[in-house]
C-alpha positions in Angstrom: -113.1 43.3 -98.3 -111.9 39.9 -100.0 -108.3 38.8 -100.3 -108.8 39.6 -103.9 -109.8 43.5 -103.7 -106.5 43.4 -101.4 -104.2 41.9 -103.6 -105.5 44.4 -106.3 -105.5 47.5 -104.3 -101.6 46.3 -103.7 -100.6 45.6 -107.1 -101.5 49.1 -108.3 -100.1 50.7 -105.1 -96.3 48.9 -105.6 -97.0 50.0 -109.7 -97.6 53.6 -108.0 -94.5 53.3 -105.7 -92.1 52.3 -108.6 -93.3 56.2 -109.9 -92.8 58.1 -106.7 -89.0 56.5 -106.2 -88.0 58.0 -109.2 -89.8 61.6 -108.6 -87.8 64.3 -107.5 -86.7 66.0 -104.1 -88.8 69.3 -105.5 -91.8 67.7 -106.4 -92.1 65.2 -103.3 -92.0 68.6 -101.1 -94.7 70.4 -102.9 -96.7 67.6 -102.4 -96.3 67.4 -98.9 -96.9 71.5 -98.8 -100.3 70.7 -100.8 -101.4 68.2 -98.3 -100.6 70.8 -95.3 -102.7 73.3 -97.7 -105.1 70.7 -98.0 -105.8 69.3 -94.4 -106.0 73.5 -93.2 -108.6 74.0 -95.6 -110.6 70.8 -94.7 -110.3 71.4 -91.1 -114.4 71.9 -90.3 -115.3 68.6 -92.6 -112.4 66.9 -90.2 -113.6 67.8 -87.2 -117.1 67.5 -88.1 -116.4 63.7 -89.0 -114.2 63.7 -85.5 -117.8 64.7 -83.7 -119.5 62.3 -85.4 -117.0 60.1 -84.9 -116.9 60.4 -80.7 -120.7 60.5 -80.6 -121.2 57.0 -81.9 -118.7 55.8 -79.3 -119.5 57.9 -76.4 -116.2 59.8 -76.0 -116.0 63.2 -75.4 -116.0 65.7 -78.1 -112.7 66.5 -79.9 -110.4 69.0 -79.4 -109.2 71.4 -82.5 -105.6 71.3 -81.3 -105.5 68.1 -83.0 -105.8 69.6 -86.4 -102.9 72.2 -85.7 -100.8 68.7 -84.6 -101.3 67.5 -87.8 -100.3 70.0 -89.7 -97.3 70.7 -87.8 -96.2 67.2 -88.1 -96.4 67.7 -92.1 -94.2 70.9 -91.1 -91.6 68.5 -89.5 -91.5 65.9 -92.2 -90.7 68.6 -95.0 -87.6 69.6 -93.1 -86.3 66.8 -92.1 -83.4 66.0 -94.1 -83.7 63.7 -97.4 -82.5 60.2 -96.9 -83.1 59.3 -100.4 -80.1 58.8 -102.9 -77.8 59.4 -100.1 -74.8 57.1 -100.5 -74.1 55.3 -97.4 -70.5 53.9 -98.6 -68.1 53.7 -101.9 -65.7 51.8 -102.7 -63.5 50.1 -105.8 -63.0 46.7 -106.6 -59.2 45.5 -107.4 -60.8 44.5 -111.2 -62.2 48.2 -111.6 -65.4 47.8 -110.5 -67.0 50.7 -108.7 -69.4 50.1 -106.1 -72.1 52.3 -104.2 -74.1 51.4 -101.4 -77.2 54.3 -101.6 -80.6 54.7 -99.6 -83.3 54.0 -101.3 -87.2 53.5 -100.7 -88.5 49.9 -99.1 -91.9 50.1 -101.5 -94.9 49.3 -100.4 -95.8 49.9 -96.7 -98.7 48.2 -94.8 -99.7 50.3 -92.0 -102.2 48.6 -89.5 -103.7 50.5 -86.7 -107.0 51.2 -84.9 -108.2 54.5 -86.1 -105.7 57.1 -84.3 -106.4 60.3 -87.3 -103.0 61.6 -86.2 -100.9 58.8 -87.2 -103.0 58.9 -90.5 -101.2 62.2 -91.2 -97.7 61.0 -89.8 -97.6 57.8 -91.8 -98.9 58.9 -94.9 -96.1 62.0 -94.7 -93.5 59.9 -93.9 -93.7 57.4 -96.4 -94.5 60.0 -98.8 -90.9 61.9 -98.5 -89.4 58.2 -98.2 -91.1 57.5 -101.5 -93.0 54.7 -100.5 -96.7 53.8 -101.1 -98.6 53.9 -98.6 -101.4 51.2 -97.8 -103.4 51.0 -94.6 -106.0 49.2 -92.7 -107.8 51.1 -90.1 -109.6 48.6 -88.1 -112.0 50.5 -86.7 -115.3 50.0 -88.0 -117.6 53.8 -89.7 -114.1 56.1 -88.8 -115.3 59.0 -90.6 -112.1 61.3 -89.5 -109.7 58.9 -90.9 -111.7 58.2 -93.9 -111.6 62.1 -94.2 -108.4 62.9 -93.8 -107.8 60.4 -96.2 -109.7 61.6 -99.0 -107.9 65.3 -98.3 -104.7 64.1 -98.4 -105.6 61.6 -101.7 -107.1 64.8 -103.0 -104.0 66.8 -102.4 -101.7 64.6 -104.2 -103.3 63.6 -107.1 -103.6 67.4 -107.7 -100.0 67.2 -107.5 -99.1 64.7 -109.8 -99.1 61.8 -107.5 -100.3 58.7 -109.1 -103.4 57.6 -107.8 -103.1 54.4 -106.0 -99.9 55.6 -103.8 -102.4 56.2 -100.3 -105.3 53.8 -100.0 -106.8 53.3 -96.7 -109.3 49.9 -96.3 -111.8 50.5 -92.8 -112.7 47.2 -92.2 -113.0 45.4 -88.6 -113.4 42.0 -89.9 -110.7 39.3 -88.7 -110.6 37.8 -92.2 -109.7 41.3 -93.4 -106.6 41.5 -91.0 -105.5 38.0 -91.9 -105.8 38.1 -95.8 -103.8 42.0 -95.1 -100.9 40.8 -92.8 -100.1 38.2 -95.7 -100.1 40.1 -99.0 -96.9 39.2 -100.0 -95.1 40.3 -102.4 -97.7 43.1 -102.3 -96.4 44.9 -99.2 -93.1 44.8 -98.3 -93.6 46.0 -94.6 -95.5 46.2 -91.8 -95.8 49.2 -89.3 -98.5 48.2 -86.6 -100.3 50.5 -84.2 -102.5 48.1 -82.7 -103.3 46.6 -79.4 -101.5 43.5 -77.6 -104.2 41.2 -79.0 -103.5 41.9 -82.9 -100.2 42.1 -82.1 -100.3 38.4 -81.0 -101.8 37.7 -84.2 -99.5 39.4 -86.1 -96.5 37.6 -85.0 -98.2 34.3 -85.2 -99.6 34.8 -88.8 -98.0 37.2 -90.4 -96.1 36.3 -93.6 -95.2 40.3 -94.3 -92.3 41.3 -92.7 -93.0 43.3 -89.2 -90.7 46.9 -89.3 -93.0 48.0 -86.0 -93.6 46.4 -82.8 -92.7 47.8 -79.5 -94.5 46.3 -76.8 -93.0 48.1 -73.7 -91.9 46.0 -70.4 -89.0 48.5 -69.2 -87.5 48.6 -66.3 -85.7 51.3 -64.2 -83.0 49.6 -62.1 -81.6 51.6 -58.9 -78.0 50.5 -58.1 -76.5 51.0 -54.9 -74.4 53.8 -56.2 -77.4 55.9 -57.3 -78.2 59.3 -56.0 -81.5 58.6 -54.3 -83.0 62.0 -55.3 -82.5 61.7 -59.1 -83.7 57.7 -58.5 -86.9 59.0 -57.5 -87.6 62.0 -59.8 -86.6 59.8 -63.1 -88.6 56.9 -61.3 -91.8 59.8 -61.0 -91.2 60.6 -64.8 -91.3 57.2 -66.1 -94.4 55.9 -64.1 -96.6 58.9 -63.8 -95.7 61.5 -66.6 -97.3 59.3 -69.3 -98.7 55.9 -67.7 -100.4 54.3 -70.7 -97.4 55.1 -73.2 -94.8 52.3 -74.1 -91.7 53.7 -72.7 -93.3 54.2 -69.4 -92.0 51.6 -66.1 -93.4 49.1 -65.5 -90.5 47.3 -63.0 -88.3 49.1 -60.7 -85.1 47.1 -59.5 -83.9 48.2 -56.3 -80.6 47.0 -54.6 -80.7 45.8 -51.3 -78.0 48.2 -50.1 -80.8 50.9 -50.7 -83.8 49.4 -50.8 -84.9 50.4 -47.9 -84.7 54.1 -48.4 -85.9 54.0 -51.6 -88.9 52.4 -50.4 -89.7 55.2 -48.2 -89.2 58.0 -50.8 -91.3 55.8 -53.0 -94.0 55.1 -50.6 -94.4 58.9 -49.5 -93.8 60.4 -53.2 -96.2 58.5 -55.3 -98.4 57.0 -53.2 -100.6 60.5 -53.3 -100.6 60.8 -57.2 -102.0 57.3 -56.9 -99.1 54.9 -58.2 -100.0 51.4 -56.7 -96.5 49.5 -55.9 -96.6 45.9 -55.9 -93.1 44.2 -54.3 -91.7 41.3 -53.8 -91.5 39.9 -50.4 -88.7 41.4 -49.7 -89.9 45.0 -50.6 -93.5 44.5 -48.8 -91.8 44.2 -46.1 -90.4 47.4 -46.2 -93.3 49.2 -47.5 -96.3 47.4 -45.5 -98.4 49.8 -47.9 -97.7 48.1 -51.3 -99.4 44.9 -52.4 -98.0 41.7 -52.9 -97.0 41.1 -56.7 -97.7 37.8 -58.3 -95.6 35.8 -59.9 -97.0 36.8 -63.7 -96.9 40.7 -63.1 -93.5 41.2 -63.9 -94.4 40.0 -67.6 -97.4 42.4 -67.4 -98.0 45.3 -69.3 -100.1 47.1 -67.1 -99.9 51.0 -69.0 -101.7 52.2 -66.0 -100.6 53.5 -62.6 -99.2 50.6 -61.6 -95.4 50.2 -60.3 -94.0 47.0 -59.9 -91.1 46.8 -57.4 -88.2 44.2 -56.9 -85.2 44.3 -54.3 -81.8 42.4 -56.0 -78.3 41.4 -54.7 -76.7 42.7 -57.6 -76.3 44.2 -61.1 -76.4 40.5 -62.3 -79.8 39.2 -60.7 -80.8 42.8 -61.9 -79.9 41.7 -65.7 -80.9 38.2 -65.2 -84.7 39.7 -64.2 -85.0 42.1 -67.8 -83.7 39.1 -69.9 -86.4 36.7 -68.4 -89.1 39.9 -68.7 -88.1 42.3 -70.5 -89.8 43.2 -74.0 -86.4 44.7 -75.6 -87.8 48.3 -75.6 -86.1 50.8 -72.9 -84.5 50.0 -69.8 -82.5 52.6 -67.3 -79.8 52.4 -64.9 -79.8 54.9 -62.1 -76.1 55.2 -60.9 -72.6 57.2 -59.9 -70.7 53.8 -60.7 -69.1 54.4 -64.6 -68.3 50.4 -64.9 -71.8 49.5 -63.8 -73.0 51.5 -66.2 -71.3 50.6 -68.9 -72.0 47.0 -68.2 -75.4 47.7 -68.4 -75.7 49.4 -71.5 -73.6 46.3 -72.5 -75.8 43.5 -71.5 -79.2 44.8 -71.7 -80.5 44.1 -75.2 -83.0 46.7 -75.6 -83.5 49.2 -78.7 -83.1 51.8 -75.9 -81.0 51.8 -72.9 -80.4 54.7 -70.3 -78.4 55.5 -67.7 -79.5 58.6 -65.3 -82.3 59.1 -67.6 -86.3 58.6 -67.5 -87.3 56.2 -70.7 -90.3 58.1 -71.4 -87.6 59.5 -74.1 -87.5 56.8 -76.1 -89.3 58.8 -79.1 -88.5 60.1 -82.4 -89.3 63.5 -81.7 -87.3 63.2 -78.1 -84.3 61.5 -80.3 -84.3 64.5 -83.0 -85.6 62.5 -85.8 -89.0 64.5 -86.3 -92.0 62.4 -86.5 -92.3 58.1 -85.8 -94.2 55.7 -86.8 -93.4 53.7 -83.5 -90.8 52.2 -82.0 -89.3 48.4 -83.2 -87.9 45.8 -80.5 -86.8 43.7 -83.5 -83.3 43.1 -84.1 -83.2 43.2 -88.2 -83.6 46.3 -90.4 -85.2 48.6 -87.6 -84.4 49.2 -84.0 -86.1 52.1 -81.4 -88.1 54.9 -83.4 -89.1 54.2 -86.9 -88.9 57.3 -88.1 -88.0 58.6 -91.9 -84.5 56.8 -92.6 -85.8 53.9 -90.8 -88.6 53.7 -93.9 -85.5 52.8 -96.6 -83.4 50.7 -97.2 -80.5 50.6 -99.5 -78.9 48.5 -102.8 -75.5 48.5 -104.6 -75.2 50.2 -107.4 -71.9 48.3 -109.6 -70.7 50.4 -112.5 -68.1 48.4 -114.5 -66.3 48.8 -118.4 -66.7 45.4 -119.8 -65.4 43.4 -116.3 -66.8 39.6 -116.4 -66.1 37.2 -113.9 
């Protein structure tokens, strides 16, 4: 699809956003009940496409379950609480004026991802109840399910009143697709990727759209010599093995040398057999002759597989010194007794997430109590840790004078 077709397809999608902003709470929920109606009754022509779908590729077949998760994520969007109209702050001026501050929808967003049918449903729900268009690129080339579950859900709300253009979906894999997508401005107003490391790359080199989305996930787990070494372990087990390819998992643990040496026992013998491969420093090989030596560029890897990276520090200082020069600004823990080293910590660790005494696997929306995300954000500006429904508005002033001039 040309740059042209694109810059169409938005024009009429931020026409059919300026409609859904001014609809009303009761008819933005009976659309989202029609498009749970909708995606039950079109289950078999899903799954069906889903077959079709894993056949081409050579995966195994699909599993139903995945239609009752979409539905229940439709469930979780209708009852989570309305952000829009909500004001946020009032005030008034010395000269009469009043003045609101009030939540409002962002417009148009881009969503960019790689074919995942599940986040069709999430996304399109969410920005749906945050009355904002929705317009994606799935870049994975003859996606029947998503194309699919996209024409259900279109289906759905144009029988509900929905202007037409406020969910398109383009399925193209071509580069000069992405490119001519990630700079459609002022035809989107953000981006939400779900996409691997090399698009991200792209993104952030190219991209003239703003980026709400984009949580690549180095985190660290740092044990401090005040740490009970049984809860070290079990939320150092969690965040390695319970999910190794997701985001929030460790990648680094950070060991002080008061108890390095005990931890690398417990680690050796505990996740050794469910086949974790630790790679230390020097220091840490030394004391677990099992592990591999890391190199130097590992602790900037991403590795989302079951591979544990493991440092022995002097300090809570060389400890923050390590995240800043690695860290990607997603979640990072702190395993200790000691109140002041945690709250320095939490302090001085700029991440969207920081724990103490906690695995980071729960950096998540539905973990957090926000419902359904889109992701999680490691920027600083607008959106920070799960993007989930508030995080998909924005606000503006609303000034309501009697004849004041300035």
């Amino acid at each position: 699809m040309d740059r042209r077709q694109l810059l169409e397809m938005a024009a009429r999608a931020r026409a059919a956003a300026r409609k859904l902003a001014v609809m009303t709470v009761t008819h933005r929920k009976n659309c989202l009940l029609a498009m749970r109606g909708a995606l039950v009754e079109g289950a078999d022509r899903i799954f069906d496409a889903a077959e079709l779908d894993a056949a081409d590729r050579g995966r195994p077949s699909p599993d139903r379950k995945d239609l009752a998760v979409m539905e229940r994520c439709i469930d979780t969007v209708i009852a989570l609480p309305h952000p829009l109209g909500r004001v946020e702050a009032t005030w008034l001026r010395p000269n009469g004026l009043k003045i609101e501050k009030v939540r409002v929808p962002i417009g148009v967003i881009g969503l960019l991802y790689e074919g995942q049918s599940a986040f069709t449903v999430s996304a399109m729900a969410l920005a749906l109840k945050s009355g904002n268009a929705a317009f994606g690129l799935c870049r994975m080339p003859a996606d029947r399910a998503t194309r699919a579950i996209m024409d259900i859900l279109n289906q759905a709300a144009q029988a509900s009143g929905l202007a037409a253009d406020i969910l398109h979906l383009v399925t193209d894999p071509a580069p000069e697709c992405l490119r001519d997508f990630i700079r459609l401005r002022p035809g989107i107003n953000a981006l939400v990727p779900r996409c691997n490391a090399e698009t991200m790359h792209i993104l952030r080199k190219e991209a003239l759209v703003p980026i709400l989305c984009s949580g690549a996930g180095i985190c660290h787990v740092y044990v401090d010599r005040d740490a009970d070494m049984e809860m070290a372990l079990h939320i150092i087990e969690n965040a390695k093995c319970q999910r190794p390819g997701a985001r929030n998992s460790a990648e680094t643990v950070l060991v002080h040398q008061d108890v390095a040496a005990e931890l690398a026992d417990k680690l050796t013998r505990e996740l050794a057999p469910q086949g974790v491969e630790l790679r230390g420093d020097s220091a840490f090989c030394v004391l677990a002759p099992e592990s591999q030596p890391a190199r130097p560029d590992e602790w900037s890897r991403e590795h989302c597989s079951l591979v544990l990276g493991v440092r022995i520090v002097d300090g809570l200082k060389q400890a923050l010194d390590h995240i800043s020069e690695f860290g990607t600004g997603h979640s990072d823990a702190i395993i200790t007794a000691n109140k002041e080293q945690a709250a320095t910590f939490q302090t001085a660790v700029d991440s969207a997430c920081v724990y103490v005494n906690a695995s980071p696997r729960f950096t998540e929306g539905g973990e957090f109590g926000m419902g359904v995300e889109l992701g999680v954000s490691t920027e600083h500006l607008h959106a920070r840790g799960p993007v989930g429904l508030e995080e998909l508005t924005t606000y503006k002033y609303l000034v309501v004078g009697n004849g004041q001039i300035r």
